[in-house]
C-alpha positions as CSV (number, residue, x, y, z in Angstrom):
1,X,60.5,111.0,87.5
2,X,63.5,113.1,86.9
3,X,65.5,111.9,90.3
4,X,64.4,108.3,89.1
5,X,66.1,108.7,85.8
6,X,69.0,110.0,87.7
7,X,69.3,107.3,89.7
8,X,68.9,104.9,86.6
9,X,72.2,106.3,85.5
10,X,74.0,106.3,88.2
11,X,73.1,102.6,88.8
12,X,73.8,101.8,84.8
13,X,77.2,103.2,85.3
14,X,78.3,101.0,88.2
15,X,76.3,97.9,86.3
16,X,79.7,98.3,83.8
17,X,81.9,97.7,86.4
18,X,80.7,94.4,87.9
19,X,82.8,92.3,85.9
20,X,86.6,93.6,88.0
21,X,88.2,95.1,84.4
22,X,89.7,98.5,84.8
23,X,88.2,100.3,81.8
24,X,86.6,103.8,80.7
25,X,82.8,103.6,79.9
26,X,81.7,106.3,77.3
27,X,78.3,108.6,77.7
28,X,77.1,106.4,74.7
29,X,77.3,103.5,76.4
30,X,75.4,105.1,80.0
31,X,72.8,106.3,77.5
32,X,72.2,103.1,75.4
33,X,72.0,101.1,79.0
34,X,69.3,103.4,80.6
35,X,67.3,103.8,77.4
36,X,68.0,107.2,76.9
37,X,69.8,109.4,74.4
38,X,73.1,110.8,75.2
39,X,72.2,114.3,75.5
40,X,69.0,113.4,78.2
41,X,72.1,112.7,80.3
42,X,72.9,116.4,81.0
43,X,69.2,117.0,81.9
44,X,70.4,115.5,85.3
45,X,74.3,116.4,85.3
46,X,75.9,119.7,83.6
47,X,78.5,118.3,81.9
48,X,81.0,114.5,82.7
49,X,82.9,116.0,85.4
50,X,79.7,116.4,87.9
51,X,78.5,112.7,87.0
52,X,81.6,111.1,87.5
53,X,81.6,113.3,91.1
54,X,78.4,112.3,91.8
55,X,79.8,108.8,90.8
56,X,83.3,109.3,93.5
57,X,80.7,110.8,96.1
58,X,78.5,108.0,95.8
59,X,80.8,105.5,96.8
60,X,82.3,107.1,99.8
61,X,78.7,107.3,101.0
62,X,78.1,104.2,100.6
63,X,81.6,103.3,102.1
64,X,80.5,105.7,104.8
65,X,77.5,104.0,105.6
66,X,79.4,100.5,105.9
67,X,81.6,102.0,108.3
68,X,79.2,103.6,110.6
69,X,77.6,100.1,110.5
70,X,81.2,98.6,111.9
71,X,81.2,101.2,114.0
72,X,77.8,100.0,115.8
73,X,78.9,96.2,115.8
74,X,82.5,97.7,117.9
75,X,80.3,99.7,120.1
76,X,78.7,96.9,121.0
77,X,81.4,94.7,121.2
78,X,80.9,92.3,118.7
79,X,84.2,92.3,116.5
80,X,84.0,88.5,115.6
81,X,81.5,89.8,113.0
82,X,83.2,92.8,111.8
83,X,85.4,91.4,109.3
84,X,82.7,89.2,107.7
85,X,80.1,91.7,107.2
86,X,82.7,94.2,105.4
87,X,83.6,91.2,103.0
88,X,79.9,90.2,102.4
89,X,79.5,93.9,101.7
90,X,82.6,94.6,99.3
91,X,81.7,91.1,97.1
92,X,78.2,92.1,97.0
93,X,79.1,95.5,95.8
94,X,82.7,94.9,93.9
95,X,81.4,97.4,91.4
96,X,81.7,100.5,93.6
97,X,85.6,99.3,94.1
98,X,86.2,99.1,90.3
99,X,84.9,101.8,89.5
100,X,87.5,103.6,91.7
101,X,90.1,101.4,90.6
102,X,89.2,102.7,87.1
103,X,88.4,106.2,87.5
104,X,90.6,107.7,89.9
105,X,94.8,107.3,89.8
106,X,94.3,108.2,93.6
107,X,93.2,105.0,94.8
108,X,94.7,104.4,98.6
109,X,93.9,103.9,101.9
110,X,94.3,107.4,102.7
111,X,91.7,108.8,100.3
112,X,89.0,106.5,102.2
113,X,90.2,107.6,105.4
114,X,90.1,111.6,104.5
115,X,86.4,110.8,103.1
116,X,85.3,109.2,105.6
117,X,86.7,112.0,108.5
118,X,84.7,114.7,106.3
119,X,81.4,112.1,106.7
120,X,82.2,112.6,110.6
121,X,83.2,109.2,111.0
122,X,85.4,108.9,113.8
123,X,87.0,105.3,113.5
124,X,89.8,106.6,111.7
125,X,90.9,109.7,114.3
126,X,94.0,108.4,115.8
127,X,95.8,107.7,112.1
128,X,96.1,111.4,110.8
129,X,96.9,114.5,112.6
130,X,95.0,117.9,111.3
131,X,98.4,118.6,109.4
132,X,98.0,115.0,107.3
133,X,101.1,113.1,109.4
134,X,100.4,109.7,110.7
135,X,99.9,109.8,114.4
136,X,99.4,106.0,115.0
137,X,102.2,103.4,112.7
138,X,100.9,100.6,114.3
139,X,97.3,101.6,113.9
140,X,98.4,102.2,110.4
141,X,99.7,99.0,109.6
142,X,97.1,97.2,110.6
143,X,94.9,98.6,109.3
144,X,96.5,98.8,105.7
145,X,97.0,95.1,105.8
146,X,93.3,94.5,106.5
147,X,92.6,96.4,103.7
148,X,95.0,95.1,101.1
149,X,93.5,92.0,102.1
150,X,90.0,92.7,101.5
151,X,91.0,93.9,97.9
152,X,92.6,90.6,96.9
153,X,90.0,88.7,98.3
154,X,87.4,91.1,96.4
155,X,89.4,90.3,93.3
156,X,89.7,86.7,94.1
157,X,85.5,86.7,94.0
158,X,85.1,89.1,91.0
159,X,87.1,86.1,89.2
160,X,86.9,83.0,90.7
161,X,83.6,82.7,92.5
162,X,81.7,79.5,91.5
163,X,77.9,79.7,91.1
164,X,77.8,77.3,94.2
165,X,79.8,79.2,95.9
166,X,78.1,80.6,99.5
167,X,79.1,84.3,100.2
168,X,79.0,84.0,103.8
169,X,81.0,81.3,104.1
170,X,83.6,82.8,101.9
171,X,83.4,85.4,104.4
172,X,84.1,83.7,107.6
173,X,86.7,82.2,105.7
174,X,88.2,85.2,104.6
175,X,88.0,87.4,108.0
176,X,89.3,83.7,110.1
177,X,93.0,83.9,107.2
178,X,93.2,87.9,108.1
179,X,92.3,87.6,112.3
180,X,94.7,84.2,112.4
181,X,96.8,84.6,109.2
182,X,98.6,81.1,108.4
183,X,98.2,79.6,112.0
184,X,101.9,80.0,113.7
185,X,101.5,80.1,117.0
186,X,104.3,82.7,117.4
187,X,107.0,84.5,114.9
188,X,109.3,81.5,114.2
189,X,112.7,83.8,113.1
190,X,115.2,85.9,115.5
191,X,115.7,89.4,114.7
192,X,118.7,88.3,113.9
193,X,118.3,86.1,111.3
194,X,115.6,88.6,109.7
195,X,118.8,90.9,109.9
196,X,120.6,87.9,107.9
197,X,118.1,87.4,105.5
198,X,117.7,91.2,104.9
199,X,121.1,91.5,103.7
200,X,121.1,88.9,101.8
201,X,118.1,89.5,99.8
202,X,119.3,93.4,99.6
203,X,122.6,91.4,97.7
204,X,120.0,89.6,95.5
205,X,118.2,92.8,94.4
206,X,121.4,94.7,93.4
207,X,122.0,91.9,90.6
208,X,118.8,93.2,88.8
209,X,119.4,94.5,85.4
210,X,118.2,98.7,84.8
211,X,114.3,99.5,84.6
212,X,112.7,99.7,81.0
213,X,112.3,103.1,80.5
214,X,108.9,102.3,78.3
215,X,107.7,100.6,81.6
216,X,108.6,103.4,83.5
217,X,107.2,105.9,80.9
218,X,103.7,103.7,81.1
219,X,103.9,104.1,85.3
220,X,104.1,107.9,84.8
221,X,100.9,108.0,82.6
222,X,98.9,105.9,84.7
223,X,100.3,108.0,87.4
224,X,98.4,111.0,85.8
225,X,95.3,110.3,85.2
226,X,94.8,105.9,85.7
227,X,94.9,103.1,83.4
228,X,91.6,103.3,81.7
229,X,93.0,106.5,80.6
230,X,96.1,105.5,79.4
231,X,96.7,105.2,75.4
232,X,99.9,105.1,73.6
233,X,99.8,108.8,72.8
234,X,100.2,109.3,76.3
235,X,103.5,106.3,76.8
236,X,104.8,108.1,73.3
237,X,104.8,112.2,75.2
238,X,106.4,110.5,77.7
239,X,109.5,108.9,76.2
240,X,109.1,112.5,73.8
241,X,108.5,109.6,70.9
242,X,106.0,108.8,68.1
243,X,104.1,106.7,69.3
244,X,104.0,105.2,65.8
245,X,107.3,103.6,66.5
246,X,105.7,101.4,68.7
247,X,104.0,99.7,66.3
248,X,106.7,98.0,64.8
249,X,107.2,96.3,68.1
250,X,103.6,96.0,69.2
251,X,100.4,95.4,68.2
252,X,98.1,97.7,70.3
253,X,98.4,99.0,74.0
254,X,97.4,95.4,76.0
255,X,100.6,94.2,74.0
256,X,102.7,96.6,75.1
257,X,101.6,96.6,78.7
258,X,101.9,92.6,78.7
259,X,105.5,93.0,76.7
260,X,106.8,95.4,79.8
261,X,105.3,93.3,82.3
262,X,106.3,90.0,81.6
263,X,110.0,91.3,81.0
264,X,109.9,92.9,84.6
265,X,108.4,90.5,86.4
266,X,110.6,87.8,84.8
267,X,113.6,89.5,86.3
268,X,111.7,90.2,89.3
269,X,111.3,86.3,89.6
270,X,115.1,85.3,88.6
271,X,116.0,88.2,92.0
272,X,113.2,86.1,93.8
273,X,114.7,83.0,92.5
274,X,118.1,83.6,93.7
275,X,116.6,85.1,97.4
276,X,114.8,82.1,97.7
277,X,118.1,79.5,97.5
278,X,118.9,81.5,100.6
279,X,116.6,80.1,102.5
280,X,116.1,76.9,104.8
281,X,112.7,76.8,105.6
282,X,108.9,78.2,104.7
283,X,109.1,81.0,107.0
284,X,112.1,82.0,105.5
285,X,110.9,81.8,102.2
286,X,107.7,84.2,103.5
287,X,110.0,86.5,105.4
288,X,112.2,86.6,101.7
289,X,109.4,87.3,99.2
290,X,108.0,89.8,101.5
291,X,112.0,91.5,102.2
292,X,112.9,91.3,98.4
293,X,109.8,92.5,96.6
294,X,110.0,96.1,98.8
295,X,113.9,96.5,98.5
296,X,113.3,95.3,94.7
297,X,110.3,98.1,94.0
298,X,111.8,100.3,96.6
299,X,114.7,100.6,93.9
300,X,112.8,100.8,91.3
301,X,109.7,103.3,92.5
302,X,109.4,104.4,89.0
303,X,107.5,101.5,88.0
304,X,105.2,101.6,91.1
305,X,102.0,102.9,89.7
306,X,101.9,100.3,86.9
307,X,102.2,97.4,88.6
308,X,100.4,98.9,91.7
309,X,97.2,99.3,89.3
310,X,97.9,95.9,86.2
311,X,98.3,93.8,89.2
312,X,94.3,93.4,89.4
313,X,93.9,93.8,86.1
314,X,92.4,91.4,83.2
315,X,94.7,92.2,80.3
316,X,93.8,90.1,77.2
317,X,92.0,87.7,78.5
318,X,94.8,86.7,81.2
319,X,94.4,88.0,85.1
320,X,97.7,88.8,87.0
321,X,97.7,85.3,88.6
322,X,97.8,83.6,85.2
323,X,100.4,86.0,84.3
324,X,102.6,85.3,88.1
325,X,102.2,81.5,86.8
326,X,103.7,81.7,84.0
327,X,106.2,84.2,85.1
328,X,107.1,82.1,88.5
329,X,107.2,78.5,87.2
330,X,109.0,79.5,83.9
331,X,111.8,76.9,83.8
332,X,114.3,80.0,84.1
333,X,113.0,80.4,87.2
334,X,112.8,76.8,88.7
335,X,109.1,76.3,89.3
336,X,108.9,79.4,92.1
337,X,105.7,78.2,93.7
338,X,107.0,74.6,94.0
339,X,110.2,76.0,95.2
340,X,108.3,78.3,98.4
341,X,105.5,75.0,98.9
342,X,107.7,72.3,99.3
343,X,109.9,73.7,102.1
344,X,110.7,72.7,105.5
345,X,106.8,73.5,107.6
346,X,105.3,74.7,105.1
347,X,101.4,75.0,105.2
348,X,99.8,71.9,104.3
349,X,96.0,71.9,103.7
350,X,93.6,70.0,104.2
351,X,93.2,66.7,101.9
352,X,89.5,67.4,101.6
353,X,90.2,70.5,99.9
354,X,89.9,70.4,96.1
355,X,93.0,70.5,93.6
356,X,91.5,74.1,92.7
357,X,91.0,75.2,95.6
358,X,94.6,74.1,97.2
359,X,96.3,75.9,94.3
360,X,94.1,79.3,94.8
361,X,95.0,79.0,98.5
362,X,98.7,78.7,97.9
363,X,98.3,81.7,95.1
364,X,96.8,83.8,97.6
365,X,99.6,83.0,100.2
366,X,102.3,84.6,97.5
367,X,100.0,86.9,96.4
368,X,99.8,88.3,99.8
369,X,103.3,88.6,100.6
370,X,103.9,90.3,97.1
371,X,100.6,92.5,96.9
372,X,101.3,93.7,100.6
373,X,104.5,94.7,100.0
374,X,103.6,96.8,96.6
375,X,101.1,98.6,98.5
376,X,103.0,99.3,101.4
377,X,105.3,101.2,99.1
378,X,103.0,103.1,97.4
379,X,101.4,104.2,100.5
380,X,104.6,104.7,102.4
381,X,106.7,106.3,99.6
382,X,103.0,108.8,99.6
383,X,103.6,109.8,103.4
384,X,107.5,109.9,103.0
385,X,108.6,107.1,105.4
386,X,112.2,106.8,106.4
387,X,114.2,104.4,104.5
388,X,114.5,102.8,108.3
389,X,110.9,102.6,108.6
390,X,110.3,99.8,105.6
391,X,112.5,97.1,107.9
392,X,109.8,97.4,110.4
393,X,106.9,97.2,107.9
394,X,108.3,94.0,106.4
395,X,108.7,92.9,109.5
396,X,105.0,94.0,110.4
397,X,103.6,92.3,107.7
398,X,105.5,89.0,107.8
399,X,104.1,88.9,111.8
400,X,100.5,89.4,110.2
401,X,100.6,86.5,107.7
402,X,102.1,84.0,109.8
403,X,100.0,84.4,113.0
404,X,97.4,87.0,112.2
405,X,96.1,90.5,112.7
406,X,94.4,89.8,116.2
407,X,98.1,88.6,117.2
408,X,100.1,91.9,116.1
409,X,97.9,93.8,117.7
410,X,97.5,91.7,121.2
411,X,94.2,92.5,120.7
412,X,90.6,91.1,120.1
413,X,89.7,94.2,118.3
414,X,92.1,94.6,115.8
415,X,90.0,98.4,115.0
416,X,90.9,99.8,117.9
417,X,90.8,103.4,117.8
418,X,94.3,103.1,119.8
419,X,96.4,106.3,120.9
420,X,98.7,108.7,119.5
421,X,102.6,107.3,118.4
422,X,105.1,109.0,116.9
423,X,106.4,108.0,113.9
């Protein structure tokens, strides 16, 4: 009876998390779900830290057990189902994601990969040497695109999914964009007009005006302990401020965060805006965005954590694609989406395809080439990459939109456990 009621709260805490919003549940709430008081709670743990362990260890064993399921599919040689069963397994489970999305400020690749090597599991053995360096970049790469992916198509479920909607085709649909990205047969530009463009988005970025330093003061808290932590004591001790002067500006802590963001991702968009006239064609445009939105936050790293975490998040009522549309198509910054769509080849879809569904398609696509990039910085500025190395990530993931995963790597099992490479 009593490792039933534990498991009752275990499962009531990830029940709160369903819904994709980064937040911080209280023992009040775990007790009220289960149908327990408060203090029956430490009958099964000894105090908040060991649940929310239990909690962090409960989801790498479950994350665990869907690798060593993959695992068994690649053994067997049957990576065309690979992709779609991790999808169907992250959208049937999103909870287990958000909850590390709002528990944990270290929420990368890496931690899942150091998880899963103490589980034994034995994909991940060619990416990090027993001193923490990367062994295998290309390895790497791929397989931190794959999983950026996954996340935005996780949010895109947690948010958009339709009562009608099938999972499993959502699935094959999902693993078909991340194998074959946006169909290109090959990698349209020369190196050296990716050189050209490279410079000229570099000239772009140093236009931008100086970083907010209540932005950056809001990165450095959610930096410590996450965003369902943060409050505007914590902003306030950063800036060494009251936070009671905030309230003349704001109204609570969603204001402020929406305030800060909307200002730096309006300039963000007039530096995209201005990269973009640069451009002749839809590759370009891809090969831009992707090039200016890691020399933009490589410039500015002291903003990284908050937009690395508010990115997914639902902040009054508004999700960060709302908040990219409004931003993007202001009239400052001359319709952004219709700019990058109505270029020379640029993807057309198919005329059966809902109105809705056309413009989530075409959100994703920018998404993609923003979110990869953000990520790519967190993770790389994490390991310490050369300033060189970022040219060859932006080129790495500019190759993986365009004509897919299965391409870059030249091979049909885009896992594979590969060998060592210098970085």
């Amino acid at each position: 009876m009593a490792e039933n009621t534990k498991e009752r709260i275990i499962s009531a805490v990830f029940s709160f998390y369903r819904d994709g919003k980064i937040k911080k549940i209280s023992l009040s709430q775990i007790a009220a779900k289960v149908g327990i008081s408060k203090a029956a709670i430490f009958r099964h743990f000894a105090n908040r830290e060991e649940l929310e362990d239990t909690l962090l260890q409960t989801v790498y064993d479950r994350f665990a057990s869907m690798v060593t399921a993959v695992q068994k599919k690649m053994d067997a040689g049957d990576f065309c189902s690979v992709l779609p069963f991790i999808i169907d397994t992250l959208c049937s489970h999103t909870e287990y994601i958000n909850y590390l999305r709002s528990v944990s400020p270290e929420f990368s690749l890496d931690t899942f990969v150091l998880e899963g090597k103490k589980r034994g599991l034995r994909m991940f053995d060619s990416v990090f040497a027993s001193d923490g360096s990367l062994q295998n970049k290309r390895f790497y790469y791929t397989t931190l695109f794959v999983c950026i992916e996954l996340l935005e198509f996780v949010y895109i479920w947690n948010f958009y999914r339709e009562e009608n909607n099938d999972l499993a085709y959502y699935s094959k649909r999902t693993a078909d964009f991340i194998h074959n990205g946006l169909l290109r047969k090959e990698y349209k530009l020369s190196e050296e007009r990716m050189d050209a463009l490279e410079t000229s988005c570099l000239a772009c970025v140093l236009n931008a005006r100086s970083v907010d330093s209540k932005l950056a003061a809001v990165s450095a808290a959610v930096a410590k302990k996450g965003y369902a932590e943060l409050t505007m004591d914590s902003i306030a001790a950063e800036l060494g401020m009251a936070k009671s002067s905030f309230y003349s500006i704001y109204k609570n802590k969603e204001d402020m965060i929406l305030s800060l963001l909307d200002s730096e991702f309006s300039e963000f968009g007039r530096i995209l805006c201005l990269a973009l006239k640069e451009t002749d064609d839809f590759d370009e445009c891809m090969y831009s965005i992707i090039c200016t939105t890691t020399i933009y936050f490589f410039k500015r790293k002291e903003i990284l954590e908050a937009c690395k975490w508010i990115e997914f998040q639902m902040v009054d009522g508004r999700n960060a694609d709302d908040r990219f549309y409004e931003i993007f198509n202001s009239p400052e910054n001359i319709s952004f989406k219709n700019m990058v769509f109505s270029k020379k080849d640029a993807v057309e879809f198919p005329e059966h395809l809902k109105e809705s569904h056309k413009n989530l398609a075409s959100n994703l696509i920018l998404r993609t080439a923003f979110g990869e990039s953000i990520m790519f910085l967190v993770h790389g500025i994490k390991h310490g990459f050369p300033l060189s190395a970022y040219k060859e990530i932006v080129r790495a993931v500019y190759k993986m939109l365009m004509t897919g995963v299965v391409s870059y790597t030249k091979d049909g099992n885009i896992f594979s456990y590969g060998k060592k490479e210098e970085f």
